[in-house]
C-alpha positions in Angstrom: -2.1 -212.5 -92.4 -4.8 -210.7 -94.7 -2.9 -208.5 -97.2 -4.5 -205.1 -96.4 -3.3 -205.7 -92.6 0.3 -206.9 -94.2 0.1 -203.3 -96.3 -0.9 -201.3 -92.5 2.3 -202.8 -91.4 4.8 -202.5 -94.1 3.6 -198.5 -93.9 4.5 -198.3 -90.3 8.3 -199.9 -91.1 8.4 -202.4 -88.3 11.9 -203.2 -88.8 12.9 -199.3 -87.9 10.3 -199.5 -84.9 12.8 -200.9 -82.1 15.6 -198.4 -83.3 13.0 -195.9 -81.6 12.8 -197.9 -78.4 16.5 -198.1 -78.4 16.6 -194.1 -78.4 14.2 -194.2 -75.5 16.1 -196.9 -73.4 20.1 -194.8 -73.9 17.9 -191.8 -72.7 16.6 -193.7 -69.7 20.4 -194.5 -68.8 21.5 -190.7 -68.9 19.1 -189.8 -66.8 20.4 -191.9 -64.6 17.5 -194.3 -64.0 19.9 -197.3 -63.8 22.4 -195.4 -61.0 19.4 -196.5 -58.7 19.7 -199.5 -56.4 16.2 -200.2 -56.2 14.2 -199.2 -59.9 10.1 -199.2 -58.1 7.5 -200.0 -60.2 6.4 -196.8 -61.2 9.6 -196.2 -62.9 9.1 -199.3 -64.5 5.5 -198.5 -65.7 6.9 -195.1 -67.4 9.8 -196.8 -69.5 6.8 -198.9 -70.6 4.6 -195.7 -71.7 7.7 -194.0 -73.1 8.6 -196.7 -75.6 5.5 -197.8 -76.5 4.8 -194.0 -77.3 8.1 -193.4 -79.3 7.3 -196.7 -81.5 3.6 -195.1 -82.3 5.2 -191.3 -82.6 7.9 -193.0 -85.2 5.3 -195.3 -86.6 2.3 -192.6 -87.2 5.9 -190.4 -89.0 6.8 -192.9 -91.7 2.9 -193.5 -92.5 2.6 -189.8 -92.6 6.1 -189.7 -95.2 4.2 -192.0 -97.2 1.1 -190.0 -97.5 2.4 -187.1 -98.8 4.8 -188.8 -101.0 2.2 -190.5 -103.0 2.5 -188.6 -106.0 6.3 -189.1 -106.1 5.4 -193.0 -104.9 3.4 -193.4 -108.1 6.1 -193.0 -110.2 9.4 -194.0 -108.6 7.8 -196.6 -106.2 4.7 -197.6 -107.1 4.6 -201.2 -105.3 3.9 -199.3 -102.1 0.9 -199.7 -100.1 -1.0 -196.3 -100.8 -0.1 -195.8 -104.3 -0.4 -199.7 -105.8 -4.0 -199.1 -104.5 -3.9 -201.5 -101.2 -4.4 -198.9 -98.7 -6.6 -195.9 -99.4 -4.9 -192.6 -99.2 -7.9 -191.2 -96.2 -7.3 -194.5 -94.8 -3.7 -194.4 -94.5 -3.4 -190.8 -93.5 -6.4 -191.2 -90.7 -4.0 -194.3 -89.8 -0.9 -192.0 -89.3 -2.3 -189.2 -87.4 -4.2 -192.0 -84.4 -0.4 -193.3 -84.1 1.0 -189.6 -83.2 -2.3 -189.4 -80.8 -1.8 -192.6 -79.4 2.4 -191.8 -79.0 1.8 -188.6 -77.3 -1.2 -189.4 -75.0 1.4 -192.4 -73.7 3.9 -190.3 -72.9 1.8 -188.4 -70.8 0.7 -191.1 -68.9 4.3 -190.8 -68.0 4.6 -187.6 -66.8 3.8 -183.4 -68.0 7.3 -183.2 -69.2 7.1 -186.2 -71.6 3.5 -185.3 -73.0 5.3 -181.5 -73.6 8.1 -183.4 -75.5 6.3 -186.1 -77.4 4.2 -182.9 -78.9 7.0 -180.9 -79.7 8.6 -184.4 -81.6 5.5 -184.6 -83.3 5.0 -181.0 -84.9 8.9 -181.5 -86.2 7.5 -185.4 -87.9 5.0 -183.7 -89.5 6.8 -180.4 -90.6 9.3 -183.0 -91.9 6.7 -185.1 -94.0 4.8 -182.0 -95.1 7.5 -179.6 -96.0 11.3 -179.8 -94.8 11.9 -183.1 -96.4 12.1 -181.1 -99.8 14.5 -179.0 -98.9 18.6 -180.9 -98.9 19.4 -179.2 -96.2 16.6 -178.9 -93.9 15.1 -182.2 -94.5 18.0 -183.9 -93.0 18.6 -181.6 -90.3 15.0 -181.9 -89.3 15.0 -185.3 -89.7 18.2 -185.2 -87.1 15.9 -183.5 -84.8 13.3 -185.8 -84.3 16.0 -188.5 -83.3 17.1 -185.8 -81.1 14.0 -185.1 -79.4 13.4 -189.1 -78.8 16.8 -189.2 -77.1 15.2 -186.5 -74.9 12.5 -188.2 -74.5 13.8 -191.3 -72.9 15.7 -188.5 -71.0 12.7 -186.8 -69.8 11.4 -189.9 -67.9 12.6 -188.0 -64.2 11.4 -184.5 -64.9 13.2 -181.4 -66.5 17.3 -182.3 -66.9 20.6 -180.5 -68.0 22.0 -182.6 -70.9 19.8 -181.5 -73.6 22.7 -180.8 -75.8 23.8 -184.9 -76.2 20.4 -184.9 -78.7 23.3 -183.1 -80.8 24.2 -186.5 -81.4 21.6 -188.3 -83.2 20.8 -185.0 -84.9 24.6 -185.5 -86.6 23.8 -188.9 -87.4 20.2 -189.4 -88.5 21.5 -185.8 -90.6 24.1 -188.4 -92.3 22.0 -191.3 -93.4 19.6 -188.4 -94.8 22.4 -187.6 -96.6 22.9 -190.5 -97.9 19.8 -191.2 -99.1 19.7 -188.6 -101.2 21.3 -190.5 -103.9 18.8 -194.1 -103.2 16.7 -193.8 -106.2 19.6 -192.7 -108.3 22.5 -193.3 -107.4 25.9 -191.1 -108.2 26.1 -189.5 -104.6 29.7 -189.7 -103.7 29.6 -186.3 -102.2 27.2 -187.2 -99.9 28.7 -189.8 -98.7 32.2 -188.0 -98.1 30.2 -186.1 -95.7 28.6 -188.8 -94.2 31.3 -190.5 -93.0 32.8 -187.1 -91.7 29.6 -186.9 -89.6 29.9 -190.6 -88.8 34.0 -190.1 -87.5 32.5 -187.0 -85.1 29.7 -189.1 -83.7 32.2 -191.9 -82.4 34.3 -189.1 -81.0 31.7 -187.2 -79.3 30.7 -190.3 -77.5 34.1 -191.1 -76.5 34.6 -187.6 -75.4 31.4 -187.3 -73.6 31.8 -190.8 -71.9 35.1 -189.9 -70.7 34.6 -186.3 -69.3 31.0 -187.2 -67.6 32.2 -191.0 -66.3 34.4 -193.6 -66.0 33.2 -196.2 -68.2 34.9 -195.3 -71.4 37.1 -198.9 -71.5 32.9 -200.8 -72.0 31.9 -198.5 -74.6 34.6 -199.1 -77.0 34.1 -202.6 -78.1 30.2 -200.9 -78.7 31.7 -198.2 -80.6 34.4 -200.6 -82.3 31.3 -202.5 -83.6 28.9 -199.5 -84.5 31.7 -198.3 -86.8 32.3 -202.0 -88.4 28.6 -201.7 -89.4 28.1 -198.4 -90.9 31.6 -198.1 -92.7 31.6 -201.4 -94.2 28.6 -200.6 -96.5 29.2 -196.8 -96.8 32.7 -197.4 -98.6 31.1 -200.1 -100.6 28.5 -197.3 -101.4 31.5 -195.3 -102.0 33.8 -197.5 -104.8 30.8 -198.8 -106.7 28.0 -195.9 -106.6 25.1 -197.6 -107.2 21.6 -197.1 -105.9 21.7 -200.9 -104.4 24.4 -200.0 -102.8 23.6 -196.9 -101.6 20.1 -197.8 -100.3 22.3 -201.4 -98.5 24.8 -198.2 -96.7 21.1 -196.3 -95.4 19.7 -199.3 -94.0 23.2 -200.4 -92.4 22.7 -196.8 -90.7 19.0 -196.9 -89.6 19.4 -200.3 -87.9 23.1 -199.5 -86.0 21.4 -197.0 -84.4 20.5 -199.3 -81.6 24.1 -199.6 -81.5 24.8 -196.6 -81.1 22.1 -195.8 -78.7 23.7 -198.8 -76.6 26.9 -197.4 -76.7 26.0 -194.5 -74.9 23.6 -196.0 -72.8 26.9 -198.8 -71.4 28.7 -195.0 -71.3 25.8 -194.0 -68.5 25.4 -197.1 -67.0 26.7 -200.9 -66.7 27.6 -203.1 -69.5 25.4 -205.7 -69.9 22.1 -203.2 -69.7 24.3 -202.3 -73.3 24.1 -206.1 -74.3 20.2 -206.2 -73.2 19.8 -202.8 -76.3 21.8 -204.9 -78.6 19.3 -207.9 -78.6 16.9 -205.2 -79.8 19.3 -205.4 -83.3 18.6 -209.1 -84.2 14.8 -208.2 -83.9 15.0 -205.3 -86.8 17.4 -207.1 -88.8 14.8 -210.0 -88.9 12.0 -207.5 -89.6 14.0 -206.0 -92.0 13.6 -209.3 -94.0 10.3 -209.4 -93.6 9.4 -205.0 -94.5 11.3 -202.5 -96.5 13.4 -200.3 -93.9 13.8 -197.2 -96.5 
């Protein structure tokens, strides 16, 4: 592999890329898709368009992220593609903005609905990466958003729907690891990470409570939720007693990549166990990416 198309790659974060499938594929199960005996082809075909058009929409965000932070990149990460020189800064932004294209022309091949949503996700990527991301409170929140929205999205894939409000979830979440990463380049941000695993504790519970008001499945999803909380504890109270930016950065990439364990966990709450198991496999994949590109 050339090292200019190893540089296009590391700026689209491969490793975080199935976390946005995941998303799509919990949203797919509370809409219900899997409630269907018989799943036709054209159903098939738009789970297809819709996750192929979240990767691009989260891929053409984290190249636009880069792009405007390459004055900040220059000095407190300069080994990154755009400001070490590999990838010019027109090239990468040009880059970023045919991913969102590409992400939200997919998701209309699957219906109106989707294209309306995968628009709307991508005006909230790019007010994040141009503007909210500054701000310690909005940056998170809109950062929550966007996982929000891409929960939606997979819930879109049968037209207009009622449960709008279970984005709230990843919102509270992605909000966290935000949070969290406040204090990656530094360090000393036991605060944030207090609050953080507040936010975490509410997640599980609004799963559980969701799962066991809307069906009857709440006895599968807690070895999901049992192993989502093992993850992201684990290296968020090691973040905790020794506050280092190591540390700290280990706890935000614990989060990022147990997100397709939480999206399984509420997809199992939807629908049938093993379609859970089948999300899971998508964790092994990032975790060996994750070896291979940054996550954070």
């Amino acid at each position: 592999m050339s090292t200019v198309l190893k540089g296009y790659l590391r700026l689209a974060r491969p490793a975080n890329l199935p976390t946005a499938a995941a998303d799509i594929l919990a949203g797919i199960a509370i809409a219900g898709v899997l409630s269907n005996d018989f799943i036709g082809l054209e159903i098939v075909y738009k789970v297809i368009f819709l996750v192929f058009a979240s990767v691009f929409l989260y891929a053409g965000g984290v190249v636009l992220n880069d792009v405007f932070d390459v004055n900040l990149d220059k000095v407190e990460r300069p080994e990154r593609p755009i400001p070490s020189g590999l990838i010019p800064l027109k090239s990468a932004a040009l880059y970023g903005v045919l991913l969102l294209i590409l992400g939200i022309v997919l998701a209309f091949f699957s219906g109106s609905f989707s294209g309306i949503i995968s628009f709307v996700l991508a005006f909230f990527i790019v007010l994040y990466d141009a503007f909210s991301k500054k701000d310690g409170f909005l940056g998170p929140l809109n950062m929550g958003l966007c996982r929000g929205l891409n929960l939606i999205l997979g819930m879109s894939i049968l037209g207009a729907f009622s449960q709008w409000w279970y984005a709230g979830i990843p919102l509270a979440y992605i909000f966290a690891i935000t949070v969290i990463s406040r204090g990656e380049v530094h360090g000393n941000n036991k605060n944030h990470i207090i609050w953080a695993g507040v936010l975490y504790i509410l997640v599980i519970l609004a799963i559980a409570t969701i799962v066991m008001s809307k069906t009857e499945n709440i006895v599968q999803v807690i070895p999901f939720l049992a192993l989502f909380a093992f993850l992201v504890f684990k290296p968020l109270i090691r973040a905790y007693n020794l506050n280092s930016p190591q540390n700290i950065k280990k706890a935000v990439i614990a989060g990022v990549l147990s997100l397709i364990v939480l999206d399984a966990s509420l997809a199992v709450g939807f629908s049938v166990w093993w379609y859970g198991l089948l999300l899971l496999l998508l964790l092994p994949l990032s975790l060996l990416l994750s070896k291979l590109f940054a996550v954070t």
